[in-house]
C-alpha positions in Angstrom: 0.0 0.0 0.0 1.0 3.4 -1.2 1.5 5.9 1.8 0.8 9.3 0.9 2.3 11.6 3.4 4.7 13.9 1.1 2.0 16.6 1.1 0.4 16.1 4.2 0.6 19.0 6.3 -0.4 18.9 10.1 -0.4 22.3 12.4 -0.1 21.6 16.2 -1.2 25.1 18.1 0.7 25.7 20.4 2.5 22.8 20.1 5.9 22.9 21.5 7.6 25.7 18.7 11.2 26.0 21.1 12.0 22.4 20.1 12.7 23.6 16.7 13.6 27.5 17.2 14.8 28.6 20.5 15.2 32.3 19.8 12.5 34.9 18.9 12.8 36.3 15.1 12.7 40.0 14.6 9.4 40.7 13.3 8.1 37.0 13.4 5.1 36.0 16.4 4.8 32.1 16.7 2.0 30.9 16.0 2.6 26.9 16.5 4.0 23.7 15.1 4.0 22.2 11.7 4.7 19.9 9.9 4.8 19.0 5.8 6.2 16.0 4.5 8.0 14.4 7.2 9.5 17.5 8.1 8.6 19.6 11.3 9.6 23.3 12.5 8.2 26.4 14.6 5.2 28.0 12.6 6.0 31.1 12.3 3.8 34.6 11.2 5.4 37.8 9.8 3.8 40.7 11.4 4.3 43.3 9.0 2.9 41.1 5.9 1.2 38.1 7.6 3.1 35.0 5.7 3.2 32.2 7.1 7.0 30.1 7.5 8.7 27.2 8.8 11.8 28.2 10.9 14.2 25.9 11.9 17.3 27.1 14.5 16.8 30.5 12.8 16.2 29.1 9.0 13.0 30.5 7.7 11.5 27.9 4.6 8.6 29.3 2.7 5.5 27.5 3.0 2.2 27.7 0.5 0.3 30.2 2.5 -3.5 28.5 1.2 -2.8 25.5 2.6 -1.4 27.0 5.7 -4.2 29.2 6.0 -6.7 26.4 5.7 -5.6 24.1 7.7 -5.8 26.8 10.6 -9.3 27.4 9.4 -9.0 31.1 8.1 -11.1 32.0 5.7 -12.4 30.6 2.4 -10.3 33.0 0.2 -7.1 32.2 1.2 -4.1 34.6 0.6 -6.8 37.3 -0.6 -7.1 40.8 0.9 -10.0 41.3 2.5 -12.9 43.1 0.8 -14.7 45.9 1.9 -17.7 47.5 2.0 -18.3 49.8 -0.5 -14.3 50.3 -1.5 -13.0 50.5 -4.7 -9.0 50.0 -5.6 -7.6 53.2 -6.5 -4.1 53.6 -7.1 -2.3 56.7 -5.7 1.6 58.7 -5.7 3.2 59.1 -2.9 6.2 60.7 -1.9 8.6 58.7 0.4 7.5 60.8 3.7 4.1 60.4 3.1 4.5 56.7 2.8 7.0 56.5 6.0 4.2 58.3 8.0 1.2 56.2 6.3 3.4 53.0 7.0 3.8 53.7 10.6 0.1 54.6 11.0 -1.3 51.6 9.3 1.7 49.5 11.2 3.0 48.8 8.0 -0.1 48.6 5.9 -0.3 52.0 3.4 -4.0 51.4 2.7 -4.7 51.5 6.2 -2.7 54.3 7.4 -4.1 56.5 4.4 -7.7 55.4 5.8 -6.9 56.2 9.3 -5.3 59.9 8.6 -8.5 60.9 6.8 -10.4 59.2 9.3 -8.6 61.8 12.0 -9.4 64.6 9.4 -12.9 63.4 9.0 -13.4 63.6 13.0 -11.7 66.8 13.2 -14.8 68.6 12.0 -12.3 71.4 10.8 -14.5 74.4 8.9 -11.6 75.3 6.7 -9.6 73.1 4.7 -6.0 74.3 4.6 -4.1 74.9 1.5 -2.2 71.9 -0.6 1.4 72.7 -0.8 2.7 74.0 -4.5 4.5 71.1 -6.4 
């Protein structure tokens, strides 16, 4: 009998995660066990981008993120951004303050940071709009 377990992938949460990486990653939470294909390591998240990774005594090995996010049971649409109400993509320029300052307000999503500012500027109620700066 043929056993199949190359592409079997099993995610223990909490598991025991120090057995493979001892140390903490710089910008990495740890989120549990896994193991794919024989092979086990610390499950590992990214904050600033939320992939998913296997570390092993500080070696980070990429891991398809739809069949990581399903086998923790999030969401049907896998790897997708989420949708919103009533939004619309639009694509904007930025210079490279603006994005450091959107960055850090989103924590490190621009989308987010830009929706937050004019959220502020929304609540502000301010009567008169100031002035945009001459290119």
């Amino acid at each position: 009998m043929h056993k199949d377990s190359g592409h079997r992938l099993h995610i223990e949460q909490p598991g025991r995660p120090r057995l493979y990486q001892f140390d903490d990653l710089n910008g990495y939470e740890v989120v549990g066990v896994i193991t794919l294909a024989g092979r086990s390591g610390a499950l590992v998240r990214k904050y600033s981008n939320g992939i998913y990774s296997m570390a092993n005594s500080g070696i980070l090995r990429p891991l398809d993120q739809r069949r990581v996010k399903m086998a923790l049971g999030i969401g049907t649409n896998a790897g997708a951004p989420p949708k919103m109400q009533g939004g619309a993509r639009h694509n904007v320029y930025l210079d490279a303050e603006s994005i450091d300052i959107a960055m850090e307000l989103g924590g490190g999503n621009i989308s987010k940071g830009i929706r937050l500012a004019l959220r502020v500027r929304a609540d502000a109620d301010c009567d008169e709009l100031p002035k945009p700066a001459a290119a």
